[in-house]
C-alpha positions in Angstrom: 2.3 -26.0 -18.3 0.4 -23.5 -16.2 1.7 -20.0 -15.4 0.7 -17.2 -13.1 -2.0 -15.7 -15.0 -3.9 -18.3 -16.4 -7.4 -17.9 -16.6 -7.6 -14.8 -14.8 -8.8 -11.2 -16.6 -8.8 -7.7 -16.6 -11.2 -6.1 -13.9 -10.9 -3.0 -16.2 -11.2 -4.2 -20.1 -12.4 -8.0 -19.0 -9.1 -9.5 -21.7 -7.3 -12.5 -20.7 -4.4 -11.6 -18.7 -0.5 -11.2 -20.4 2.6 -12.5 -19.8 3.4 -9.3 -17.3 0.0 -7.8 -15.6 -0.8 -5.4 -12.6 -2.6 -6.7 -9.5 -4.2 -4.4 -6.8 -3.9 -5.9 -3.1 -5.5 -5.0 -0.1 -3.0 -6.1 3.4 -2.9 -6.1 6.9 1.2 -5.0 7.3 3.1 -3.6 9.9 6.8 -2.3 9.3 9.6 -2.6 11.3 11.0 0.3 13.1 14.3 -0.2 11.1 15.5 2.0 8.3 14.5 1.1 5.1 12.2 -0.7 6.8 11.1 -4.7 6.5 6.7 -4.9 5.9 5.4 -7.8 7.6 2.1 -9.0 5.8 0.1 -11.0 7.5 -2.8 -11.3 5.4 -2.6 -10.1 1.8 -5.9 -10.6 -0.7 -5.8 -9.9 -4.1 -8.5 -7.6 -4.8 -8.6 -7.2 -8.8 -6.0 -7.7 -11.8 -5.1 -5.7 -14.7 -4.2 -6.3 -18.1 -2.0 -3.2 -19.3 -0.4 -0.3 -17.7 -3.6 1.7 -19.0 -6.2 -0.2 -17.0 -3.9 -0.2 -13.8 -3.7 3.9 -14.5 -7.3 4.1 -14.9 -8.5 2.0 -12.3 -5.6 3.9 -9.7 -7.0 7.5 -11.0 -10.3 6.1 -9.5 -9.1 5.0 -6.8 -7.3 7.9 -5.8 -10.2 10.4 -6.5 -11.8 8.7 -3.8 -9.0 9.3 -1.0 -8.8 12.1 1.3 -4.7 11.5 1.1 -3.6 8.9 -1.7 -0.3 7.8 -2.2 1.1 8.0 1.5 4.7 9.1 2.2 7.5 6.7 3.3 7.3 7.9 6.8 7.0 5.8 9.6 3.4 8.1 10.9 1.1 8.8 7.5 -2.2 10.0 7.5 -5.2 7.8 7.2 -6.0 7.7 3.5 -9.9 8.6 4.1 -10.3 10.4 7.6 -6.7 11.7 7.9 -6.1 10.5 11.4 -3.1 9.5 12.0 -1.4 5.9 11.1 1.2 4.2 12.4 2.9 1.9 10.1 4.9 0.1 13.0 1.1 -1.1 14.3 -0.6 -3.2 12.6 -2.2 -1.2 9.8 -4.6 -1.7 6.3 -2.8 -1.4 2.9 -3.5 -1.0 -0.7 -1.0 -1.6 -3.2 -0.7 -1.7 -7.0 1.7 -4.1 -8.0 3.1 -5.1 -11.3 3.8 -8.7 -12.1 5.5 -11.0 -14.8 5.3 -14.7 -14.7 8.4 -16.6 -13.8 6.4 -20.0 -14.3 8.8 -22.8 -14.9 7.5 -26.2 -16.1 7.5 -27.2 -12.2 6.3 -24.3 -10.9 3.7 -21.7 -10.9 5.6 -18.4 -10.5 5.3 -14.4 -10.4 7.7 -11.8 -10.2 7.3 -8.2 -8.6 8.2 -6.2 -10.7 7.4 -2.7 -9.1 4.9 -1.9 -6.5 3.1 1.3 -5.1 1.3 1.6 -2.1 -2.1 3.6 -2.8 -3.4 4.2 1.0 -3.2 3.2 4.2 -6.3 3.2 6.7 -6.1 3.8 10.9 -8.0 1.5 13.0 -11.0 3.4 12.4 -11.4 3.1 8.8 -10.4 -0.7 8.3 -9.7 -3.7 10.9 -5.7 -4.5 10.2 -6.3 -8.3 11.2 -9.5 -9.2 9.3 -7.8 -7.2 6.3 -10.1 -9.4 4.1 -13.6 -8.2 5.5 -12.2 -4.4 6.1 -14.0 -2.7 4.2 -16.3 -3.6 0.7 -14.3 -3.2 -2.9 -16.8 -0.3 -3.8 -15.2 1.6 -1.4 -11.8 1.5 -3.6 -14.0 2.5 -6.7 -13.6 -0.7 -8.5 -16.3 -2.9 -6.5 -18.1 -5.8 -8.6 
């Protein structure tokens, strides 16, 4: 039977992945006016996994020590995470979230769970293209480039 995390390893450590393991994502999102809010993704690419809580923490740390203004607030106009200009998240907009996963794979079906998520920056229009979210910007930029 195959599960979520087959095969896949730690961009931190390099270990085989566990039965729950952390994922960062880069997206192109916009969120509804409405409060709480509903995000639209509309292209989401998995940037790098991580094995443990530690190598999530330690990869985030670098992350974040790169960022004019990590870890945006819930409000609906944030400031870009590198220039500080202005975003808002009810345009389409760059993300990058940490998310922790555990497999739900069932013997017909390969299946993850979200088990928390946090959103590590958002970018204005000027720092990273919302709809070619993919080609936005290079990995190194986020401190854990190949």
């Amino acid at each position: 039977m195959g599960n979520s995390y087959q095969g896949r390893y730690c961009g931190v450590c390099e270990h085989e992945l566990p039965h729950g393991y952390f994922s960062l994502s880069k997206r192109s999102q916009t969120v509804t006016g409405s409060e709480p809010g509903v995000v639209l993704v509309s292209d989401d690419e998995g940037l790098t996994d991580f094995c443990s809580q530690g190598c999530a923490e330690y990869a985030e740390a670098a992350i974040s020590s790169t960022l004019s203004s990590p870890y945006p607030g819930p409000g609906q106009t944030v400031p870009c995470s590198l220039c500080l200009r202005p975003v808002d998240r009810t345009s389409p907009h760059v993300s990058v979230s940490m998310s922790e996963f555990e497999d739900a794979s069932e013997p017909w079906l390969v299946s993850a769970r979200v088990v928390d998520e946090r959103e590590l920056a958002v970018y204005c229009h000027g720092c990273a293209e919302p709809r070619l979210a993919s080609m936005s910007f290079d990995e190194s930029e986020l401190g854990v480039g190949a």
